[in-house]
C-alpha positions in Angstrom: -21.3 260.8 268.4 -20.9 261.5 264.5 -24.4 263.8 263.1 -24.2 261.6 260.3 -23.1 257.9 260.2 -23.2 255.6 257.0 -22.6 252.1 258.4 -21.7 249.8 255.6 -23.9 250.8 252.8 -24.5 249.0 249.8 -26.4 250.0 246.7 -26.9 247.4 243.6 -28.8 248.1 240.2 -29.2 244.8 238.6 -25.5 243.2 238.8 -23.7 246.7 239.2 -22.2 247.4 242.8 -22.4 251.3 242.7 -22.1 251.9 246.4 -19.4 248.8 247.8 -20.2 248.7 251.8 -19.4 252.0 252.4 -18.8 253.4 256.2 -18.5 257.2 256.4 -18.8 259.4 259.8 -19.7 263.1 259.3 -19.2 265.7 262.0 -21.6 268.5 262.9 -20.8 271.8 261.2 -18.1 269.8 259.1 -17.8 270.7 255.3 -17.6 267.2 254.2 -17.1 266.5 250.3 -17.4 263.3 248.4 -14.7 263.1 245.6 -13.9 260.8 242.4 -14.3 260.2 238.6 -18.1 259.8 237.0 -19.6 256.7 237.5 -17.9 256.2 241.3 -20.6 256.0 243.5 -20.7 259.0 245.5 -23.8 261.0 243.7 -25.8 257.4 244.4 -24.6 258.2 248.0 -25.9 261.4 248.3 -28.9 260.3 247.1 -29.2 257.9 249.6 -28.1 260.3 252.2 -31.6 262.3 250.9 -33.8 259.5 250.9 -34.6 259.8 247.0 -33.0 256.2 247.3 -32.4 253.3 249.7 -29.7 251.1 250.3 -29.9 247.4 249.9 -27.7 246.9 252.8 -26.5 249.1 255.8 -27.7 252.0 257.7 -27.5 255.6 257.6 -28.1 257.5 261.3 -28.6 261.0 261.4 -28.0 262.5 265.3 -28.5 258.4 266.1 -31.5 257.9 264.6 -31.6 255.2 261.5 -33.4 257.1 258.6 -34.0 253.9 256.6 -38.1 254.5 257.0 -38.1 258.2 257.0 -39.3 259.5 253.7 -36.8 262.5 251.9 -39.2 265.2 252.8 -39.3 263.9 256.4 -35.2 264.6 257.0 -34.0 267.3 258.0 -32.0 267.3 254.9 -31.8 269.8 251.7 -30.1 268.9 248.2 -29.2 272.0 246.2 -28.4 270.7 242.4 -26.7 271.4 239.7 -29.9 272.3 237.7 -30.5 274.8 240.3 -34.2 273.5 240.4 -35.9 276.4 240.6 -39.8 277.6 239.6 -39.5 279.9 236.9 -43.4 281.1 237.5 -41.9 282.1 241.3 -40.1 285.3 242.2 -36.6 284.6 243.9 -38.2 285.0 247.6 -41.1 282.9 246.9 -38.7 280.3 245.6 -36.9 280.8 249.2 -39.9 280.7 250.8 -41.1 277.3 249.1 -40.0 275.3 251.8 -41.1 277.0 254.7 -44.8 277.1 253.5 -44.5 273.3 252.4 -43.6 273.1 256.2 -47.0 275.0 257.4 -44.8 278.0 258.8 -46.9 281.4 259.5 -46.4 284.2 256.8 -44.2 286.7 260.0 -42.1 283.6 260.1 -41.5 282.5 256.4 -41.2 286.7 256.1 -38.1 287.0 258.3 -36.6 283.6 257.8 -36.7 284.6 253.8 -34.9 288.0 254.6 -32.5 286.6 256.6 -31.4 283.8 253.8 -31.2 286.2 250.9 -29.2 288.6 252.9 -26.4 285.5 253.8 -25.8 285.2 249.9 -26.3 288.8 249.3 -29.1 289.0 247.0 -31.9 291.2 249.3 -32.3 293.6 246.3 -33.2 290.4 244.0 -35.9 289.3 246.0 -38.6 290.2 243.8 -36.9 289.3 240.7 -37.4 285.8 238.6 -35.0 283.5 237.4 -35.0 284.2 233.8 -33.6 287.8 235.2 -30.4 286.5 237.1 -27.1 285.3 236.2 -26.1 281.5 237.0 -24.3 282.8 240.1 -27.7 284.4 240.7 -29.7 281.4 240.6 -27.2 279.2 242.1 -27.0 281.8 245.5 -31.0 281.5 245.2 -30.7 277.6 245.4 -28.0 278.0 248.4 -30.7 280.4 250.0 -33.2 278.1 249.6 -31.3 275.2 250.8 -30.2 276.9 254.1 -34.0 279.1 254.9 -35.1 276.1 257.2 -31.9 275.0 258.7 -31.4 271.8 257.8 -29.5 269.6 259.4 -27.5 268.7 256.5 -27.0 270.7 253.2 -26.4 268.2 250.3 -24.9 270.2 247.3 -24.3 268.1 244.0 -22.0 269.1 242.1 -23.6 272.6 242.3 -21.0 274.6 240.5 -20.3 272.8 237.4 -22.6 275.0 235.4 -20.5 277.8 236.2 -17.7 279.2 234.3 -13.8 279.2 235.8 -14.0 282.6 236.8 -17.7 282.5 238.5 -17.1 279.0 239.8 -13.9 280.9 241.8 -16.3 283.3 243.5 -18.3 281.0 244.6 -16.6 278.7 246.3 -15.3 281.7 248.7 -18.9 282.4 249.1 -20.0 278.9 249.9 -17.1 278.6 252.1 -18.3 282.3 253.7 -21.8 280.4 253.9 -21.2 277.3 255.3 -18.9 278.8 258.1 -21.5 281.7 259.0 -24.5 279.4 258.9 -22.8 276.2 260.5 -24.7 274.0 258.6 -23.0 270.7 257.9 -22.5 270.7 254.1 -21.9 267.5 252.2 -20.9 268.3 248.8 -20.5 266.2 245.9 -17.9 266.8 243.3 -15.4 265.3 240.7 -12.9 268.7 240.3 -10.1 267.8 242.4 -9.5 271.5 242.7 -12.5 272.8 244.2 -12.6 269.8 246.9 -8.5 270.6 248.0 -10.2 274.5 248.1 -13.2 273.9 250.1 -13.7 270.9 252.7 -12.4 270.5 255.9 -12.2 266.5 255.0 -12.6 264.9 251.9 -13.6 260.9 251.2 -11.9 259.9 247.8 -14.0 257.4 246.0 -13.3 254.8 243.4 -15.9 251.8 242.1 -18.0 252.4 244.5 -15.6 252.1 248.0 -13.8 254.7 249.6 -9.9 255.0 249.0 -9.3 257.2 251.7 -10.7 260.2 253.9 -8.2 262.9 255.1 -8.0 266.5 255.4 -6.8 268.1 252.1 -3.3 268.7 252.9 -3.1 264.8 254.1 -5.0 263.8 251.1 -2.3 265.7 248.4 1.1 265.0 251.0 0.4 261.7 252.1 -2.1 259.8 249.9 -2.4 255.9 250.8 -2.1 254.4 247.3 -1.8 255.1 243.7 -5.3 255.5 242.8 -5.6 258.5 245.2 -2.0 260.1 244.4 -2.9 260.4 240.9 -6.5 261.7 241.0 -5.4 264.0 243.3 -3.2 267.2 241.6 -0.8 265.7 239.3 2.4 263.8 240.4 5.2 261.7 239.3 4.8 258.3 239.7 8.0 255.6 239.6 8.0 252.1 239.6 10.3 251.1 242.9 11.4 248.4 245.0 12.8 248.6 248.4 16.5 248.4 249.2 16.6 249.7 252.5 14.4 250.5 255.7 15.6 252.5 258.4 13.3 254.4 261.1 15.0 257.9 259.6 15.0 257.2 255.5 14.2 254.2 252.8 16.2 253.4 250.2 14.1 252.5 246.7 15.7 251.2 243.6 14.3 252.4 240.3 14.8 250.4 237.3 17.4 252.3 234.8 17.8 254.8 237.2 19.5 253.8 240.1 18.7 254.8 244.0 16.6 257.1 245.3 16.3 258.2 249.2 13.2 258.7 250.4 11.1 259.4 253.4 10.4 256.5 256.0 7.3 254.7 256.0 5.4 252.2 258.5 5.7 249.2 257.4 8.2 249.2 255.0 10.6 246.5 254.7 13.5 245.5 252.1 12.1 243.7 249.1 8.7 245.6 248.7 7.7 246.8 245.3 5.7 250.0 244.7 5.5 253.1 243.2 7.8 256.3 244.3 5.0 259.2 244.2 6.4 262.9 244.3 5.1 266.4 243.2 6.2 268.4 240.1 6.5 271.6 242.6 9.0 269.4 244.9 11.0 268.4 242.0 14.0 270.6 241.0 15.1 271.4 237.5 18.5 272.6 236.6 21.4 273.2 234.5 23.7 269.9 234.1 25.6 269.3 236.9 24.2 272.1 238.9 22.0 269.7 241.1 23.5 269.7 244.9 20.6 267.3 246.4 21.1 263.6 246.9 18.2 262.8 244.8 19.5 263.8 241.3 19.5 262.6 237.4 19.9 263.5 234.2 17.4 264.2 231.3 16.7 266.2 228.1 13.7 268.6 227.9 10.6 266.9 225.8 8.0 269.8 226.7 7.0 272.6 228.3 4.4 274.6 229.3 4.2 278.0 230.2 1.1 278.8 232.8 2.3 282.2 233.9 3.7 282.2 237.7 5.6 278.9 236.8 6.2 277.0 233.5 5.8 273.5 233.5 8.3 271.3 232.6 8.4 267.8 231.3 11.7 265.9 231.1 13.0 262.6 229.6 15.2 260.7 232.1 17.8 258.0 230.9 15.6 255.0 232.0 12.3 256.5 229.7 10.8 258.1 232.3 9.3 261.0 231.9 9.3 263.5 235.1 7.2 267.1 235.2 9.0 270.0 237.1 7.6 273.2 238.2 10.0 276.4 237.8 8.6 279.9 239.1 9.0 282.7 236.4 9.6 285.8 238.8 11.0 288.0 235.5 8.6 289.9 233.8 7.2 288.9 230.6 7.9 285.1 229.1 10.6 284.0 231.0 12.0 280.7 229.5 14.8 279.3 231.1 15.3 276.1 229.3 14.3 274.9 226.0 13.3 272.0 223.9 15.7 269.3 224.1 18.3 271.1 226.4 19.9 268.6 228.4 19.2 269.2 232.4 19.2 267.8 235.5 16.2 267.1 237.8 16.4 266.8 241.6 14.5 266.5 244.7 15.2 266.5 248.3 15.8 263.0 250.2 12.7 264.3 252.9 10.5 264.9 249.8 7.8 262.2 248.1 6.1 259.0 249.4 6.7 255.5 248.4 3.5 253.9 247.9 3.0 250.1 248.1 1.5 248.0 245.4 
């Protein structure tokens, strides 16, 4: 059995559905993360997950037992915030040690329990410290210390790195993903940076208006995503409008409008005469000199932009139907390598093996 199980949950405020029958199974020592745009449902999930709200319909079981009537300081649950939450007025091992006395736990206990949190997100030598005198990695590793001193059986994290700058936000996520693995806590973490889900969770539910587009692992979710809505949150990708031409158990055929054929990898279910959308990466797509293109799948275009990024300059490319199509190219020279310019005519190409076609 699942720890955690939503069973068709529903949350309503007024004539809003923000949470659509949602069914969800979590697995013990899992880092599970809830992904989408604002306003799609999964921070009101959480929440419910907590107990700081109820669904109107549905269950949630934790370890198989319904948690509708148990209050949120009852679960074995803990919600580290964004706001990091702390008491100012508290040192950083009295803030740890808040839950454990809320608990009734005897000062040896809370004593060694609070040692052994501060030392799994490295800050023993800021125990006696106070908020105002840490950075926000400081304070966030105090909330992650708090959140963990009890051992919950679930770790709720909302969106607990989106105070942080790029560079900070980086370090933490190797240290949550340190954390989570040497604590074995299961973590269920909240977040809308498509980024830092792909870098973190072992499975990921993408959510959209309130319902769940699909769970995967990351490199399911980004190869093989199950309709349009999740291809283009997740990364960015090309998107074509196609109908099917052929089917066959090794390759499908797709007709693009303006463009012609492309060959594609099979899918289930798949038959002549379905329209869709012919989803592929900017890394798996090619970009050439004119005529240069060897692969099945090739066209011709004219650069319209580019950006350079460093290791690879992105490039984005008018095709002869309107379309436009981003390619990645890696710059291995030293120093600003630009291989094409503005307006240079090129090809772009793609393996036949490479891409999905998703259907409407």
């Amino acid at each position: 059995m699942a720890l955690l199980e939503i069973r068709n949950v529903t949350r309503r405020f007024g004539e809003f559905t923000a949470v659509d029958h949602v069914s969800l199974s979590i697995e013990a020592g899992e880092f599970f993360t809830l992904l989408g745009p604002s306003g799609c449902g999964k921070t009101t999930l959480l929440r419910m997950i907590a107990g700081f709200d109820l669904p109107d319909e549905g269950q949630i079981v934790l370890d198989g037992r319904d948690l509708g009537a148990t209050p949120p300081e009852k679960r074995p649950i803990h919600t580290v915030f964004q706001s990091y939450a702390l008491f100012p007025h508290m040192t950083v091992a009295d803030n740890v040690a808040f839950p454990l006395k809320m608990a009734g736990k005897d000062p040896a206990t809370i004593k060694a329990k609070v040692a052994e949190a501060l030392e799994a997100v490295h800050l023993s030598d800021k125990a006696e410290r106070f908020p105002h005198e840490l950075s926000g990695g400081q304070k966030q590793r105090v909330a992650l210390a708090r959140g963990i001193v009890n051992h919950p059986r679930l770790l709720l994290l909302d969106e607990p790195l989106g105070a942080l700058d790029a560079k900070l936000r980086e370090e933490m996520q190797l240290e949550l993903i340190k954390l989570q693995r040497d604590v074995g806590i299961t973590f269920v973490f909240v977040t809308h940076s498509q980024a830092e889900a792909l870098a973190l969770s072992h499975r990921i539910a993408v959510m959209n208006r309130g319902r769940i587009e699909q769970v995967d692992e990351p490199s399911r979710l980004y190869s093989a995503p199950k309709n349009r809505f999740v291809a283009d949150f997740i990364g960015n990708i090309n998107l074509m409008e196609a109908e099917v031409k052929e089917a066959t158990p090794t390759q499908l055929v797709l007709t693009v409008p303006g463009l012609g054929e492309i060959h594609a990898p099979p899918a289930d279910g798949v038959r002549p005469g379905m329209r869709g959308a012919f989803a592929i990466r900017p890394e798996q797509v090619r970009i050439t000199a004119p005529g240069a293109a060897e692969l099945k799948n090739h066209f011709p275009g004219r650069v319209h932009d580019l950006l350079y990024v460093g290791d690879v300059t992105t490039y984005i490319v008018d095709l002869e139907n309107g379309a436009r199509v981003e390619a990645l190219l890696a710059n291995s020279a030293p120093g600003r390598a630009r291989f094409f310019e503005v307006g240079d005519p090129v090809d772009v190409a793609w393996r036949h093996d490479a891409g999905v076609f998703l259907r409407e």
